[in-house]
C-alpha positions in Angstrom: 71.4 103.0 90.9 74.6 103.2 89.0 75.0 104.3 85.7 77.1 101.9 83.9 78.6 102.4 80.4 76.3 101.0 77.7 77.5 97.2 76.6 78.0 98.5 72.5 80.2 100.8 73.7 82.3 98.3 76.0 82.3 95.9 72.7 83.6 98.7 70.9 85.9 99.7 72.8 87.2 96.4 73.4 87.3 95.4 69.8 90.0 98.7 69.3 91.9 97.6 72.0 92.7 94.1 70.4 94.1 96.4 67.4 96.2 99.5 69.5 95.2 99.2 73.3 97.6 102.2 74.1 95.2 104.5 71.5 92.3 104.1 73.1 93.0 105.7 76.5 91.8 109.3 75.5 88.6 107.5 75.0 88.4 105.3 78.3 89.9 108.4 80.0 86.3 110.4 78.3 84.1 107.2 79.3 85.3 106.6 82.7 84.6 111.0 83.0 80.9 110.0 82.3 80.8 106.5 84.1 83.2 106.9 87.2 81.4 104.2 88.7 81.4 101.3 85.4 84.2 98.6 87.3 84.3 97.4 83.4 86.0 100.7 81.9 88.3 100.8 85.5 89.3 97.1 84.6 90.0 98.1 80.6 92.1 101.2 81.7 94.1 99.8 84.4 94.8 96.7 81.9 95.6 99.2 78.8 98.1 101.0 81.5 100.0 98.3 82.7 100.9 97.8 79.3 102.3 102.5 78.6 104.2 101.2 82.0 101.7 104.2 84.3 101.8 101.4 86.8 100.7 103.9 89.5 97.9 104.9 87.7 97.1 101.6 86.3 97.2 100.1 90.2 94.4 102.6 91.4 91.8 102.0 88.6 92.4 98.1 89.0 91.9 98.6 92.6 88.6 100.9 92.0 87.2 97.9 89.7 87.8 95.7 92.5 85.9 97.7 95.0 83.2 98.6 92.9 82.6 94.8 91.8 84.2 92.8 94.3 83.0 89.6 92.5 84.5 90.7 88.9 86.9 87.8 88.8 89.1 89.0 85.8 89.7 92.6 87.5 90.6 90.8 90.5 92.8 88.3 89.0 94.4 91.1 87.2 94.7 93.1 90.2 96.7 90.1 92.1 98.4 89.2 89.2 99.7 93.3 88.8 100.3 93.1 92.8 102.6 89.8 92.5 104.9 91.3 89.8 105.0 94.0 91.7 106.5 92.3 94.8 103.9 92.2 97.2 102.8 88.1 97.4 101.2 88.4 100.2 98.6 91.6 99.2 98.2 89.1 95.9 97.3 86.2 97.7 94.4 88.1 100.2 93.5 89.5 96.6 93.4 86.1 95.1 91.6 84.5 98.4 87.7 85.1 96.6 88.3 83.3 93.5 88.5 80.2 95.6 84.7 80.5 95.5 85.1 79.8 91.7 84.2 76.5 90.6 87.2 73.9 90.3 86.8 74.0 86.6 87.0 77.8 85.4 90.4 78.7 84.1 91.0 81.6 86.8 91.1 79.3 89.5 93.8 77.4 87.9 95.7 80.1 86.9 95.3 81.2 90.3 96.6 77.5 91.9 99.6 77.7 89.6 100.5 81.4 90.7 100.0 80.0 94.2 102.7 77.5 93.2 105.0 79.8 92.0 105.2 81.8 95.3 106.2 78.4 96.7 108.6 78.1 94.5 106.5 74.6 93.3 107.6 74.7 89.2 106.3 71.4 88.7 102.9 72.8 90.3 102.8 76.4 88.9 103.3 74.8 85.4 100.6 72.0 85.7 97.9 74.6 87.3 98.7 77.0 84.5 98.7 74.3 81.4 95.2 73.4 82.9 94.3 77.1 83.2 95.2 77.6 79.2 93.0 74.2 78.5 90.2 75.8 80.1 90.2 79.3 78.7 88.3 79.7 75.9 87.7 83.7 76.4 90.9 85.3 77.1 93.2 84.4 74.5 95.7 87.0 75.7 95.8 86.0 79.3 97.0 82.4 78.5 99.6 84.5 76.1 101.1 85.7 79.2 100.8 82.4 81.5 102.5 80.6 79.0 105.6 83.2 79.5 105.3 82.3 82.9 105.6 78.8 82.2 108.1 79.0 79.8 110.3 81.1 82.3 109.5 78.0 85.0 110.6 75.1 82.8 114.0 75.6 83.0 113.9 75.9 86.4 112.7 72.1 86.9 116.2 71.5 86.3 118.2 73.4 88.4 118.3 77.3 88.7 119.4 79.5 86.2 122.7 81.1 85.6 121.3 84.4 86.1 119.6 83.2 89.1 122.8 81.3 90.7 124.9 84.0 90.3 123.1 86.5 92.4 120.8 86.7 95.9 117.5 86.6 94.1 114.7 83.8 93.7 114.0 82.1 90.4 110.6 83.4 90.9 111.6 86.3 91.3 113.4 86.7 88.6 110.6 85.0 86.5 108.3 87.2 88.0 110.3 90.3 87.4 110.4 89.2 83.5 106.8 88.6 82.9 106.5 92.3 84.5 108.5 93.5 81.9 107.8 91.7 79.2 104.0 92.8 80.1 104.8 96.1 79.9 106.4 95.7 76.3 103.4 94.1 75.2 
């Protein structure tokens, strides 16, 4: 049997991270010593490292909470989210491909259909899926935070592409994409 971090612990730990996520890595860094296996604390650090830019590091622990708890939908929306700023659509979509199994109505799913979109270069759709996503989530206040940048960087775009997007060999959603990555990483 595994020996998972204790749930007061997780609360606490999450409750510091709303105030200075970055602050709190010593401490994940001594929980995830004494509960290697606890897919929660892998999700938390990876999350908290995306934001110090350790993207490396931050890749790995997403991907260990994944393959401890394959069915932990927000590591593995986080994971494919991390994957497609990072350039590689196609590893997000195979890493998106089990929250299909999540009931029409949970937020993930949309947010999932409207990054689906976005790879297709579907505005009109990504924006839709992820304005249904941020009706539906009631729990995760700072993942519709960083949909909503993602919609506000598609918006534009239903009307032609952007300057910064004519002017060189790179796709809007790239470039949207690349933003949000950056913007994540300031946050």
């Amino acid at each position: 049997m595994t020996k998972l971090c204790d749930n007061v612990s997780i609360e606490n730990l999450t409750q510091a991270m709303n105030m200075a996520p970055q602050d709190q890595l010593p401490q994940m860094e001594m929980l995830l010593a004494q509960f290697p296996e606890d897919p929660r604390l892998h999700f938390l650090y990876g999350s908290t490292l995306i934001s110090a830019g350790r993207i490396i590091e931050a890749h790995r622990s997403l991907t260990r909470a994944v393959e401890l708890a394959p069915d932990f939908a927000i590591a593995r929306f986080q994971l494919g989210l991390f994957q497609l700023t990072s350039g590689e659509a196609n590893t997000a979509l195979a890493t998106f491909g089990p929250l299909d199994r999540l009931p029409d109505a949970h937020y993930l799913r949309a947010f999932v259909d409207g990054l689906r979109c976005l790879i297709r270069d579907d505005f009109v759709g990504t924006i839709e899926n992820l304005r249904r996503g941020i009706d539906l989530n009631q729990e995760n206040a700072p993942l519709n935070k960083d949909m909503q940048i993602i919609i506000d960087q598609s918006a534009p775009l239903l009307a032609g592409a952007t300057q910064e997007a004519a002017s060189s060999d790179v796709s809007e959603t790239s470039l949207i994409l690349r933003q949000f990555s950056n913007r994540q990483r300031l946050n």
